[in-house]
MDAnalysis code that builds the backbone (N, CA, C; Angstrom):
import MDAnalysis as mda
import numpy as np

u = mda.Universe.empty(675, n_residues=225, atom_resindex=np.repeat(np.arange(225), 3), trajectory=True)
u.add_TopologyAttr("name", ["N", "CA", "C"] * 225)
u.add_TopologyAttr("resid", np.arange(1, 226))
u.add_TopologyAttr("resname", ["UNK", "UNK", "UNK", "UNK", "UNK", "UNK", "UNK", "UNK", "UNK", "UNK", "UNK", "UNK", "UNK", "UNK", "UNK", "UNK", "UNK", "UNK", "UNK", "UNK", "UNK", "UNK", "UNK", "UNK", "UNK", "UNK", "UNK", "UNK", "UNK", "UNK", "UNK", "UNK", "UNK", "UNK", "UNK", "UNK", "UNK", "UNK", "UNK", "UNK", "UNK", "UNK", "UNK", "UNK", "UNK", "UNK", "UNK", "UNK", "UNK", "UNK", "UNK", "UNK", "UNK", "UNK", "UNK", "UNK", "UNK", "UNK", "UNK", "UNK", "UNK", "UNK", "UNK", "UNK", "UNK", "UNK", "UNK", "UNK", "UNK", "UNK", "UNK", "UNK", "UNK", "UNK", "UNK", "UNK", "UNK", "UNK", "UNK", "UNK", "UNK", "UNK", "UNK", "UNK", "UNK", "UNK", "UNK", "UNK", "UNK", "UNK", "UNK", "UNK", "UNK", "UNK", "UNK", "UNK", "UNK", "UNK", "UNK", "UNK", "UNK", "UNK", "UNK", "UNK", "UNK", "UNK", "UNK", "UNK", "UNK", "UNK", "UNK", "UNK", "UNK", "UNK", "UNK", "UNK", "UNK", "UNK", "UNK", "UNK", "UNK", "UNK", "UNK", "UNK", "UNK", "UNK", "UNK", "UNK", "UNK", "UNK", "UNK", "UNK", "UNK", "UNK", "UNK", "UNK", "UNK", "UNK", "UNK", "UNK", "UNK", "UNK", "UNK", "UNK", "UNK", "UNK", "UNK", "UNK", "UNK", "UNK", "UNK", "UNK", "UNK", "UNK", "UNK", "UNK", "UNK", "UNK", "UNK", "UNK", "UNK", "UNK", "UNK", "UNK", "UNK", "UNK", "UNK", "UNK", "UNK", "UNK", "UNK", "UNK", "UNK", "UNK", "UNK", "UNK", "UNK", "UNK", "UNK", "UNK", "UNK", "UNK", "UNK", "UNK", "UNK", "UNK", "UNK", "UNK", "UNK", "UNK", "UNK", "UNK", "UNK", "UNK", "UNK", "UNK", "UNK", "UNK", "UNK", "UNK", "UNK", "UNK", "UNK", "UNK", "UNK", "UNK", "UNK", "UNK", "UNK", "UNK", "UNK", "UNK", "UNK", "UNK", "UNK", "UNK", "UNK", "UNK", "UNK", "UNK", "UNK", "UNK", "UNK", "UNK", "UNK"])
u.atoms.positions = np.array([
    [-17.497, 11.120, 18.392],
    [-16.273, 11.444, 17.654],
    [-16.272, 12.901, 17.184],
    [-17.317, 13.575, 16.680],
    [-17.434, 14.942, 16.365],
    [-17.070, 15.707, 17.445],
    [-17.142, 15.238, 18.641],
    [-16.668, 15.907, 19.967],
    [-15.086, 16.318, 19.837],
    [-14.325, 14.924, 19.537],
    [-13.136, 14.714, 19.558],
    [-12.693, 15.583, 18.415],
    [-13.366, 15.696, 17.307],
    [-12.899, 16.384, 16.041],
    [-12.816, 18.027, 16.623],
    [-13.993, 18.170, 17.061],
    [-13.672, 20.021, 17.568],
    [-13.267, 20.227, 18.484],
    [-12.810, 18.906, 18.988],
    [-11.555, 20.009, 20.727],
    [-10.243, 20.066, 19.875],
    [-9.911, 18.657, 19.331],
    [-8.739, 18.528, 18.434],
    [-8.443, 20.378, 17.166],
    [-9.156, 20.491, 16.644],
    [-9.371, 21.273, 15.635],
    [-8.733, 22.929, 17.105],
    [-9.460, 23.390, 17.598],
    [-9.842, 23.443, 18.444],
    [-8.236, 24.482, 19.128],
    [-7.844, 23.172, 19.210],
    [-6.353, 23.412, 20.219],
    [-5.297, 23.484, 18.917],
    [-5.630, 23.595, 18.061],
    [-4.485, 22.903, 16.712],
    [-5.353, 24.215, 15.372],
    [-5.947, 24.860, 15.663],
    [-6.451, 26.026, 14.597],
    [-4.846, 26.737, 14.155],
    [-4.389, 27.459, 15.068],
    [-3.323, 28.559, 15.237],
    [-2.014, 27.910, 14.390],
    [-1.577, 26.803, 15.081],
    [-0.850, 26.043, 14.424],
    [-0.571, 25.682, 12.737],
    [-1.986, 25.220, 12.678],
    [-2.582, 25.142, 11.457],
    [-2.004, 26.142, 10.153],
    [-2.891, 27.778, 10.620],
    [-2.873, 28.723, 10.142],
    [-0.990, 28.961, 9.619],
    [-0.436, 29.064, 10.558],
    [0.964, 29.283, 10.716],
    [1.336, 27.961, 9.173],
    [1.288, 26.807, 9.506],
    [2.023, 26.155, 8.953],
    [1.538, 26.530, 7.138],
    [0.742, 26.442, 7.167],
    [-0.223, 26.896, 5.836],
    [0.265, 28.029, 5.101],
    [0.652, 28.855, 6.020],
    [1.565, 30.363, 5.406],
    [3.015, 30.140, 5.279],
    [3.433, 29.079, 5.896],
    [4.961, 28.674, 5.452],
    [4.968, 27.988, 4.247],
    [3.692, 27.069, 4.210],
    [4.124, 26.544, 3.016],
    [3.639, 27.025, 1.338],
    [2.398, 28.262, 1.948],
    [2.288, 29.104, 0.708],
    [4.026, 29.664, 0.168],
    [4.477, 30.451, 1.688],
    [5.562, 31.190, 1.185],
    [6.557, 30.768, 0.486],
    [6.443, 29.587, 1.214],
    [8.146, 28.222, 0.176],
    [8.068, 27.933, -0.581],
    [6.523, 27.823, -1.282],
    [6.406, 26.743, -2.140],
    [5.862, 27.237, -3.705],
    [5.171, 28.965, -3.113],
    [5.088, 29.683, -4.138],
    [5.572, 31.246, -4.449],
    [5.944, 31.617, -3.236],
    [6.559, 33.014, -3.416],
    [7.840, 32.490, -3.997],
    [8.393, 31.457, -3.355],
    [9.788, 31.598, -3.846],
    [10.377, 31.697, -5.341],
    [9.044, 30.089, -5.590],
    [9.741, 29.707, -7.151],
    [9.529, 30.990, -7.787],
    [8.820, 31.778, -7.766],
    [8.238, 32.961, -8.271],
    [9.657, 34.002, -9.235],
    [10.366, 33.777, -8.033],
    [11.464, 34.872, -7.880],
    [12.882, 34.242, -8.066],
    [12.448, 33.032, -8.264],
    [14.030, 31.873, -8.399],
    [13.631, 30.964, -8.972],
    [13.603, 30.973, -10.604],
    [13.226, 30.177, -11.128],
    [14.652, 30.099, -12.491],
    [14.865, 29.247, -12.488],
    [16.342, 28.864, -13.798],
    [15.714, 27.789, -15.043],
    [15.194, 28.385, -16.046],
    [14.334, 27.217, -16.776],
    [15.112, 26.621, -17.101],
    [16.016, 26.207, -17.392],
    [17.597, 25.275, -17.972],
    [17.259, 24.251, -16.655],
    [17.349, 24.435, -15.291],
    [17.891, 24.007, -14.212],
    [16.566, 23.357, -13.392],
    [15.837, 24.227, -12.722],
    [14.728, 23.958, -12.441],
    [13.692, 22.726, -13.020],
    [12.927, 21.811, -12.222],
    [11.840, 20.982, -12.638],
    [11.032, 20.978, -11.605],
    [9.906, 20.444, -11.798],
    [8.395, 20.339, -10.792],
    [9.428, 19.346, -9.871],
    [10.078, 18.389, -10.136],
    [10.797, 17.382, -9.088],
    [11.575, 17.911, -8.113],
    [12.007, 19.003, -8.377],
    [12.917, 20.127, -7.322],
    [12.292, 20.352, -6.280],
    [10.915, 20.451, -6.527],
    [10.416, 20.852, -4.923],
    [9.604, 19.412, -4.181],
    [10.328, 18.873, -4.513],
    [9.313, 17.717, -3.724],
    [9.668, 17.742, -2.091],
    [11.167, 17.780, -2.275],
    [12.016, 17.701, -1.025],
    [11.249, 18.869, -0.053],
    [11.211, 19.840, -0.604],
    [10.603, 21.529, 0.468],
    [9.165, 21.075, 0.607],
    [8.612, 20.611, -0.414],
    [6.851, 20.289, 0.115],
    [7.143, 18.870, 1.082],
    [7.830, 17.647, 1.189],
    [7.498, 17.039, 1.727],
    [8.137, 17.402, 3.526],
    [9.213, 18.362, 3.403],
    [9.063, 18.412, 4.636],
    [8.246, 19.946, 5.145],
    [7.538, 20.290, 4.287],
    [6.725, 21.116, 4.900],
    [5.273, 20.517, 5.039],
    [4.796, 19.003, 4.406],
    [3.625, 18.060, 5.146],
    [4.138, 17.492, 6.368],
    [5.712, 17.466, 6.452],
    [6.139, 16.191, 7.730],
    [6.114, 17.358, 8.650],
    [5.797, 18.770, 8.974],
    [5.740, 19.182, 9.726],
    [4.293, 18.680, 10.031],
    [3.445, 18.696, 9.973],
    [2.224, 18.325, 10.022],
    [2.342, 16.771, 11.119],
    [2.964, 16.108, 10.707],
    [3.068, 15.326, 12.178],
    [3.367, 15.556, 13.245],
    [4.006, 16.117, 13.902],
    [3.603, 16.973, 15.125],
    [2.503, 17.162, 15.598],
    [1.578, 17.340, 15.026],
    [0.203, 17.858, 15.433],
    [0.001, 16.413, 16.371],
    [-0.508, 14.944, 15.726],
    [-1.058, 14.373, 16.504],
    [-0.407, 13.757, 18.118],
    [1.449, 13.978, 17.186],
    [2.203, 13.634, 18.637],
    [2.184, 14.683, 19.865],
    [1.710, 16.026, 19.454],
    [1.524, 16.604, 20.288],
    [-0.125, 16.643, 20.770],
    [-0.686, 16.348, 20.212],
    [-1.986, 16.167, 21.224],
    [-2.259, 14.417, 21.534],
    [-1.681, 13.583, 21.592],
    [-1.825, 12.735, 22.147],
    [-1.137, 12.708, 23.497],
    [0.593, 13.747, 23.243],
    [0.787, 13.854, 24.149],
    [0.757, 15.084, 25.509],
    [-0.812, 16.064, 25.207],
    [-1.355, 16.828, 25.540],
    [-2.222, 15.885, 26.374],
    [-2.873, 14.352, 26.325],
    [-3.792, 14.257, 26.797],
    [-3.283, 13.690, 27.819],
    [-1.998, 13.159, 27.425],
    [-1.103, 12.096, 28.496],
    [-1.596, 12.582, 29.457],
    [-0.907, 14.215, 29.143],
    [-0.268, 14.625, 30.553],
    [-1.441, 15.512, 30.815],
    [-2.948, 15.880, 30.625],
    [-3.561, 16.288, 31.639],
    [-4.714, 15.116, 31.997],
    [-4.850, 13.936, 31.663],
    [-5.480, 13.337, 31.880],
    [-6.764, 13.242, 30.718],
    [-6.686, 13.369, 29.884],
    [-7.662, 13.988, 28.895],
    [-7.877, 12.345, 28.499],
    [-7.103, 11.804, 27.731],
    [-7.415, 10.707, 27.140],
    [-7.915, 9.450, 28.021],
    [-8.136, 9.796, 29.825],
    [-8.680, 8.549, 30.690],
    [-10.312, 9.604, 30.681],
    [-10.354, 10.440, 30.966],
    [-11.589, 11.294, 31.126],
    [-12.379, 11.281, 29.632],
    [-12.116, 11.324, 28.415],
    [-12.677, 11.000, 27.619],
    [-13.296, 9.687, 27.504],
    [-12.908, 8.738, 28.126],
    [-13.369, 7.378, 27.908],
    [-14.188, 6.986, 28.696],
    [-14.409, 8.075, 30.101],
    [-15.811, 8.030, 30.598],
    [-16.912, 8.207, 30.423],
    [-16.796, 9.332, 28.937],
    [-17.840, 9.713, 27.982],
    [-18.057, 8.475, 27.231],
    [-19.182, 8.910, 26.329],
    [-19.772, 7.592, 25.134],
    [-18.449, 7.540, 24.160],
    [-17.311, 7.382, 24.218],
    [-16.001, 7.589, 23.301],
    [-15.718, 5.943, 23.503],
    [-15.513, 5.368, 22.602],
    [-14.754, 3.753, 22.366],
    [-13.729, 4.659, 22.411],
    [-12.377, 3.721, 22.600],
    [-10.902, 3.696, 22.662],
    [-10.929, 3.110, 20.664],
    [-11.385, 3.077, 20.155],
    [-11.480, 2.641, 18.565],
    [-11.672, 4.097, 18.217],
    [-12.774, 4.950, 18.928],
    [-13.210, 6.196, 18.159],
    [-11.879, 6.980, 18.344],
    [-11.428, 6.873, 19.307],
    [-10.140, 7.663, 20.123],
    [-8.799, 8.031, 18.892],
    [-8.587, 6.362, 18.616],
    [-7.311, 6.619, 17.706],
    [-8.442, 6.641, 16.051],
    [-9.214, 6.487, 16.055],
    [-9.713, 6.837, 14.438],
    [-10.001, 7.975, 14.000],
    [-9.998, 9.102, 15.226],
    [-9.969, 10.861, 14.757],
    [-8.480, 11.030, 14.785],
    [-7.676, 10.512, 15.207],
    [-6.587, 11.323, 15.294],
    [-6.028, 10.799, 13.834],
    [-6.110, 9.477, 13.527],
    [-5.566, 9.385, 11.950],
    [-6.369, 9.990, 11.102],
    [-7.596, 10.095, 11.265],
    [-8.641, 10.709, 10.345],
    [-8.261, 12.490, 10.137],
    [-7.932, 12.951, 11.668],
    [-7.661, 14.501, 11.173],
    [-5.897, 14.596, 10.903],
    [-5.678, 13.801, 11.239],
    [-4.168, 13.930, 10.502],
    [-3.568, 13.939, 9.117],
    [-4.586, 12.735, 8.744],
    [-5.187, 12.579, 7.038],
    [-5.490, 13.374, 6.623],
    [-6.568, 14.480, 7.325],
    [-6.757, 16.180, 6.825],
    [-5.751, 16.992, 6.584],
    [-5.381, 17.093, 7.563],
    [-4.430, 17.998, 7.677],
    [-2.964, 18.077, 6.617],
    [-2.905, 16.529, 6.369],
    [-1.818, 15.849, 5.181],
    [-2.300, 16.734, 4.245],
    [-3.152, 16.272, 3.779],
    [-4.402, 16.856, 2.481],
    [-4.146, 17.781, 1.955],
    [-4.145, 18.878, 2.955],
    [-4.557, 20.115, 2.930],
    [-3.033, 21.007, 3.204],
    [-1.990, 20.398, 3.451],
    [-0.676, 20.742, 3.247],
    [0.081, 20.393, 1.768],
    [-0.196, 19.095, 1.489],
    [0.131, 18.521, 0.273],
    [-0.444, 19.602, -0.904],
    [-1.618, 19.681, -0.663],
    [-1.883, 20.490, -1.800],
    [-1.756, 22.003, -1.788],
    [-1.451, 22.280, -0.657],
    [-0.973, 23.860, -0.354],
    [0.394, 23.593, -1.162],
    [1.508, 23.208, -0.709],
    [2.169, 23.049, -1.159],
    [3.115, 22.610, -2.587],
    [2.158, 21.653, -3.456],
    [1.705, 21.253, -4.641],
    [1.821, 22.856, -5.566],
    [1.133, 23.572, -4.752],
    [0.824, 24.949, -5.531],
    [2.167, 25.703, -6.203],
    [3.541, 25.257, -5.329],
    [4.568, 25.592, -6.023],
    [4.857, 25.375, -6.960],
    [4.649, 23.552, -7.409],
    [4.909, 22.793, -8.447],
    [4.084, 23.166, -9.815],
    [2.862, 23.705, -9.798],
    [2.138, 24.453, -10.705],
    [2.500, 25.810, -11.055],
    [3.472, 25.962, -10.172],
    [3.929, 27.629, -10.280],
    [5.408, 27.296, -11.171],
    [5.882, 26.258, -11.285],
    [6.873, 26.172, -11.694],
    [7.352, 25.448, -12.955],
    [5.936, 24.573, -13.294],
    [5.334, 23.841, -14.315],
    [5.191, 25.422, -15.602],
    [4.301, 25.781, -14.894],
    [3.960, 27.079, -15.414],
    [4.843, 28.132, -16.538],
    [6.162, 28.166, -15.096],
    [7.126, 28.988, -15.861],
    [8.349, 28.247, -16.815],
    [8.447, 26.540, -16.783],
    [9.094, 26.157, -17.247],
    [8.816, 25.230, -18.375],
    [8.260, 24.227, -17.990],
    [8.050, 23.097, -18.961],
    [6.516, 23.094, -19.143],
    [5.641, 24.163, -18.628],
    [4.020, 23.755, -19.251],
    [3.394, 22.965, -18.185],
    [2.319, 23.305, -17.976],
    [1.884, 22.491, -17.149],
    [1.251, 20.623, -17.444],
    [1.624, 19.877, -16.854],
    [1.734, 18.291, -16.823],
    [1.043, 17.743, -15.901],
    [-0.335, 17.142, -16.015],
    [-1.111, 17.255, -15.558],
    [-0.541, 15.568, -14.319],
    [0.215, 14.643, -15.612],
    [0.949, 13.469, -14.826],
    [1.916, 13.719, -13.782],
    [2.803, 14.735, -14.298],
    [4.085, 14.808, -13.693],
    [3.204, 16.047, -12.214],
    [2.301, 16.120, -11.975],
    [1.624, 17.269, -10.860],
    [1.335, 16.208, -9.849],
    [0.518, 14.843, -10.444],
    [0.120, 13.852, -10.008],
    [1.253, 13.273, -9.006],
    [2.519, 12.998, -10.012],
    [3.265, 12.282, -8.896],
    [3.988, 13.229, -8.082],
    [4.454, 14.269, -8.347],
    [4.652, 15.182, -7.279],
    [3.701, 15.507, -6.211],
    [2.959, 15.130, -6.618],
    [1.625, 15.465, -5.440],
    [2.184, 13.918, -4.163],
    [1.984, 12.856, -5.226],
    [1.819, 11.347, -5.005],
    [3.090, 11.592, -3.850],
    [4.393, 12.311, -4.459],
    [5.740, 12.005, -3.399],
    [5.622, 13.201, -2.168],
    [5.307, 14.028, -2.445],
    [4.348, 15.135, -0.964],
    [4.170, 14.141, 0.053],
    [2.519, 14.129, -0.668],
    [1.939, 13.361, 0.256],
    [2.178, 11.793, 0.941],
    [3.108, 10.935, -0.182],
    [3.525, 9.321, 0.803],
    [3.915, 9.555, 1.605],
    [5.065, 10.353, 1.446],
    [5.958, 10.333, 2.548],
    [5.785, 10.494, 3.580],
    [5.237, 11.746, 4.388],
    [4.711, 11.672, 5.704],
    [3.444, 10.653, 6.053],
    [2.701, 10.304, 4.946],
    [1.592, 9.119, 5.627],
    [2.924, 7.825, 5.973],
    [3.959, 7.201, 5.150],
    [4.543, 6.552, 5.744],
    [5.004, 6.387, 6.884],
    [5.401, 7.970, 7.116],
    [6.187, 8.731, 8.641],
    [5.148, 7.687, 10.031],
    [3.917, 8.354, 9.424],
    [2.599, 8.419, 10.552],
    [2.296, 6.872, 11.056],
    [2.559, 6.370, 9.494],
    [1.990, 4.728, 9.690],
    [2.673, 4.116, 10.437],
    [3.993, 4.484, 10.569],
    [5.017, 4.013, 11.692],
    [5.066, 4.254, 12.724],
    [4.799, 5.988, 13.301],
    [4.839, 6.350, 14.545],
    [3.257, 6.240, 15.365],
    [2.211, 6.351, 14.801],
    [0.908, 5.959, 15.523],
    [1.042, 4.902, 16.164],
    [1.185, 3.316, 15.632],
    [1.050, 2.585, 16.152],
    [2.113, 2.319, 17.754],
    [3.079, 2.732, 17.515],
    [4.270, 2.762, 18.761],
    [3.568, 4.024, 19.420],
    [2.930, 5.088, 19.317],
    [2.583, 5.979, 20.364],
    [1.299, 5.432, 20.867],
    [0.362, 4.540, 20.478],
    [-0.786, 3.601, 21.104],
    [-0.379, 2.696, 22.074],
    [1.125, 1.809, 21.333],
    [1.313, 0.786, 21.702],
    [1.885, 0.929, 23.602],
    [2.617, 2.000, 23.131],
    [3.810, 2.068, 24.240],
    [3.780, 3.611, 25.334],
    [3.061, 4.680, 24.642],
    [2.867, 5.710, 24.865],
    [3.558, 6.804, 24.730],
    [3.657, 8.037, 25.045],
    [3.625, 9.275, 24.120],
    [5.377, 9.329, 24.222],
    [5.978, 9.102, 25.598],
    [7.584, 9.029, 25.824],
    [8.096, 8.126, 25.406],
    [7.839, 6.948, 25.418],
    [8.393, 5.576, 24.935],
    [8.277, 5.394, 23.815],
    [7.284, 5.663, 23.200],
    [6.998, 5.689, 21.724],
    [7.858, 7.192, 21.074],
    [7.948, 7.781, 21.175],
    [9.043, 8.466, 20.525],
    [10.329, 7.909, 20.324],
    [10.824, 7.635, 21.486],
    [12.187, 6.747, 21.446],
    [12.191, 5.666, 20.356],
    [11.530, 4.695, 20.790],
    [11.197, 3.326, 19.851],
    [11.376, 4.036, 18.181],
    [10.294, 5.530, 17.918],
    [10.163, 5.749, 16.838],
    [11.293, 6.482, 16.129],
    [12.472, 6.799, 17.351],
    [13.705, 7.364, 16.954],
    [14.145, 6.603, 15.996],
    [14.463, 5.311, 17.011],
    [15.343, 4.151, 16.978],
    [14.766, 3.454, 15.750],
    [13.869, 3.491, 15.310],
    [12.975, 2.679, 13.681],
    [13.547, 3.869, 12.661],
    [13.416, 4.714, 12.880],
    [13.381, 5.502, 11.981],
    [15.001, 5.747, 11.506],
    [15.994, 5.637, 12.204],
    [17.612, 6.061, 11.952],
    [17.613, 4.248, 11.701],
    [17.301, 3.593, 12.022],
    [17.334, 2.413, 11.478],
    [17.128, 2.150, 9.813],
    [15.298, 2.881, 9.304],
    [15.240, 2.592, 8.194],
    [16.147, 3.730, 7.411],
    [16.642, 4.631, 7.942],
    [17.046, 5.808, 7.358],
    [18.539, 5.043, 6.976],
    [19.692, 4.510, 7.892],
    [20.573, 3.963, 7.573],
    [20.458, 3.060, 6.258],
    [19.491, 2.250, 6.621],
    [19.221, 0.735, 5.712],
    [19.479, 1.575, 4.367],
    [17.904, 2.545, 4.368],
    [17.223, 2.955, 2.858],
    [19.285, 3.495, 2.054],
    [19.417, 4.156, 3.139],
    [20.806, 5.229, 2.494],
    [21.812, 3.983, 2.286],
    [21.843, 2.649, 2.764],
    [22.642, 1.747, 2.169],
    [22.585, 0.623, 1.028],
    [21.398, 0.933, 0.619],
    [21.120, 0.349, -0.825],
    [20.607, 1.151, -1.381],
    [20.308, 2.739, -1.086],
    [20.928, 3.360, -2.556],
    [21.726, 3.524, -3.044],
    [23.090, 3.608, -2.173],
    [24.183, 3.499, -2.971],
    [24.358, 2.521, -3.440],
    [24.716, 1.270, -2.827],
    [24.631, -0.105, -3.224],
    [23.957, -0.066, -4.329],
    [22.916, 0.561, -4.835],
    [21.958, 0.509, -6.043],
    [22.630, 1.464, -7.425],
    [23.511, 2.283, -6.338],
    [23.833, 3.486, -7.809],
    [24.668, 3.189, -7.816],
    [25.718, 2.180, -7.401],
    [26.990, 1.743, -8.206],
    [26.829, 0.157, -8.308],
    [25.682, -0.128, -8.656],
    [25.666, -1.651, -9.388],
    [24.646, -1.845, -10.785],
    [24.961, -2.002, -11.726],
    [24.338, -2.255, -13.198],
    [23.279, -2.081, -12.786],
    [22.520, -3.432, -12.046],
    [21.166, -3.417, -11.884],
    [20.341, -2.642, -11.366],
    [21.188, -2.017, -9.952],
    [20.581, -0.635, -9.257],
    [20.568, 0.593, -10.087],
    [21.368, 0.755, -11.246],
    [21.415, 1.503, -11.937],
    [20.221, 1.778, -13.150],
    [19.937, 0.320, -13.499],
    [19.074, 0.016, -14.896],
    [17.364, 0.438, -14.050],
    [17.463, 0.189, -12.664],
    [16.265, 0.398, -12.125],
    [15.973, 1.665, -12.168],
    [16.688, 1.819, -11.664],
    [16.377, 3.442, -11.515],
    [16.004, 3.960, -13.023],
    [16.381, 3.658, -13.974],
    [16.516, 4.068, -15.273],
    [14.871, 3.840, -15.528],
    [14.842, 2.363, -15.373],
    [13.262, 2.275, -15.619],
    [11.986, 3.081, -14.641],
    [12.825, 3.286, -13.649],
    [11.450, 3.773, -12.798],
    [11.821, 5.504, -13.281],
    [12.303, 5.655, -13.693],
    [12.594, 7.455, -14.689],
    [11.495, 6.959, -15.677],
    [11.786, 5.820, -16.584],
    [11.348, 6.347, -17.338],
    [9.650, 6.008, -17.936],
    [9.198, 5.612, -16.686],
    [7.826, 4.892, -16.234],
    [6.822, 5.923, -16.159],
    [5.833, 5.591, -16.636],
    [4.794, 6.229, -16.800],
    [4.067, 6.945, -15.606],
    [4.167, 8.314, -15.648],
    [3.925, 9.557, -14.353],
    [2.929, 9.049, -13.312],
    [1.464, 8.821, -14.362],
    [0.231, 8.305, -13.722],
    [0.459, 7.352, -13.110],
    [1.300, 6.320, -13.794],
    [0.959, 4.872, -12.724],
    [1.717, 4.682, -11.512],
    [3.064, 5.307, -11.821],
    [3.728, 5.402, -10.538],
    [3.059, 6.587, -9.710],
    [2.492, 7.505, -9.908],
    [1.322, 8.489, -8.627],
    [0.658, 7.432, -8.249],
    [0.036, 6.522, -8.951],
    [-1.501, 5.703, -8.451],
    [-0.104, 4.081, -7.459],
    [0.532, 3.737, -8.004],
    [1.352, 2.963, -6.995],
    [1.396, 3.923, -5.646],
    [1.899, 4.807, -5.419],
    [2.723, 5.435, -4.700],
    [1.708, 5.749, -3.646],
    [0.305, 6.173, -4.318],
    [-0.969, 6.501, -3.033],
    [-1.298, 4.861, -2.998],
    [-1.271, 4.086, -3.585],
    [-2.270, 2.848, -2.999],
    [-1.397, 2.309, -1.572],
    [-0.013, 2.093, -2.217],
    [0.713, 1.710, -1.418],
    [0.864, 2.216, 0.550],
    [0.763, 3.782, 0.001],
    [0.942, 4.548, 0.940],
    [-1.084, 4.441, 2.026],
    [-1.394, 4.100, 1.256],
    [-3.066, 4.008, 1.274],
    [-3.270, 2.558, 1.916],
    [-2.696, 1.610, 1.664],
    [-2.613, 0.125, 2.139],
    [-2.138, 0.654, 3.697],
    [-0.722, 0.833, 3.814],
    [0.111, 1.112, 4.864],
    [-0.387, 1.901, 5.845],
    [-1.185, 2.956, 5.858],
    [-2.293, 3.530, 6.419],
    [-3.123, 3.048, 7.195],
    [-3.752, 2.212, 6.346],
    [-4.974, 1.501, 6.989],
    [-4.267, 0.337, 7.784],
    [-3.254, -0.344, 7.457],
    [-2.711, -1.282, 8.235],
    [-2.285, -1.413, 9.969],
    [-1.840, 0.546, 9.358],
    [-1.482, 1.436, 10.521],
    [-2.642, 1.577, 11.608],
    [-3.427, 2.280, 10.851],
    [-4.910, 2.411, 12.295],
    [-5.506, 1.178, 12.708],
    [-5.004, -0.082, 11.962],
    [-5.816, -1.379, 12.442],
    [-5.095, -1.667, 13.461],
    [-3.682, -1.783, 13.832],
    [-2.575, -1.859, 14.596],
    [-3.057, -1.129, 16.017],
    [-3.273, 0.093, 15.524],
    [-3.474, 1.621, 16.545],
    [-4.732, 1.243, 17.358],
    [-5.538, 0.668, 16.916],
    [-6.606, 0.536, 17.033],
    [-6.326, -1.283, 18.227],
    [-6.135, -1.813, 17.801],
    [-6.022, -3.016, 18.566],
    [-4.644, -2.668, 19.653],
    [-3.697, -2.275, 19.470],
    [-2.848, -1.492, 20.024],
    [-3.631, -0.941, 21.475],
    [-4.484, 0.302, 21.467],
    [-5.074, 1.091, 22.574],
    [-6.106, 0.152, 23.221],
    [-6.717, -1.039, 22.430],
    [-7.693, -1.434, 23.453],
    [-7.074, -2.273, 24.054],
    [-5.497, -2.770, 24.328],
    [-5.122, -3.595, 24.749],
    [-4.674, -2.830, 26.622],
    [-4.302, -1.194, 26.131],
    [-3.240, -0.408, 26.359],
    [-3.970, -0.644, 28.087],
    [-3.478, -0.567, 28.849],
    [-3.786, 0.394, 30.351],
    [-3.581, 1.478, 30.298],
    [-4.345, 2.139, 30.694],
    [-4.875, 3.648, 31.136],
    [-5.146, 4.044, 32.600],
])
């Protein structure tokens, strides 16, 4: 597997570098220079950090589907490589790579804590917590359909899930913000304690994960190659 970790690393350094400087620049030059203390909160940037981690998925759809197409992923398995080790680096360095964007990015929210309301060591937590779910959710969904079905088919499938949950989610929030009860919820989950909803938000996202590579994992040893 250490094999797999430094070709991966490897072909995906440059990339890396690049994305890392976008999300220094967004996430802390900006607030720097555009900051409205009336207006502004650490919650403002969740939206710019989380899609500057969901860039970070790309990485594995593009080297899984790097191996498709030169043959990489049948030639690896002639080596001492299980088809288990196969998909457990690619969630494992993807998990890195989350990591290490989330908290690049995070860095805004301290920059903005800073200049406005003080820094909050809870309210950093769940901004961190909504960074980072979100694209592990992304992943937990699309790994298993790019094992299952492969690198073309599984995109599609993962179109088609995804404008699916995207419709659903966008039809009971409204449904939620113009009914008492959808309303009172929301009220309570405002006004719920920072820490516990961060520690929900990773377990959850942390369950779904692992559910994911168990899938991925039984998924590829089924797969033909």
């Amino acid at each position: 597997m250490k094999a797999l970790f430094r070709r991966d690393l490897l072909v995906f350094t440059t990339p890396l570098f690049l994305l890392v400087f976008v999300g220094l620049f967004g996430e802390i030059l900006v607030p720097i220079f555009h900051v409205d203390t009336e207006q502004n909160t650490p919650l403002d940037l969740v939206f710019f950090g989380a899609m500057g981690t969901m860039m970070i998925t790309i990485l594995p759809q593009s080297i899984i589907g790097q191996d498709e197409n030169t043959g990489w992923n049948r030639f690896c398995l002639t080596m001492p490589v299980k088809r288990t080790q196969y998909v457990s680096e690619k969630y494992l360095l993807t998990l890195g790579f989350l990591i290490v964007s989330a908290l690049v990015a995070s860095g805004g929210v301290i920059s903005l804590m800073v200049q406005t309301t003080g820094f909050d060591g809870k309210m950093y937590l769940l901004t961190l917590s909504l960074i980072l779910g979100a694209p592990l959710f992304m992943m937990s969904l699309d790994m298993p359909l790019l094992f299952r079905f492969g690198m073309k088919r599984g995109i599609y499938f993962f179109a088609g899930l995804f404008l699916l949950l995207f419709v659903s989610g966008l039809s009971v929030f409204l449904w939620a913000s113009y009914t008492d009860g959808g309303r009172a919820f929301f009220q309570q989950v405002q006004e719920a304690d920072s820490l516990v909803l961060a520690v929900c938000i990773l377990s959850v996202s942390a369950v779904i994960y692992a559910v994911s590579w168990r899938l991925s994992c039984r998924f590829y040893r089924k797969q033909e190659i």
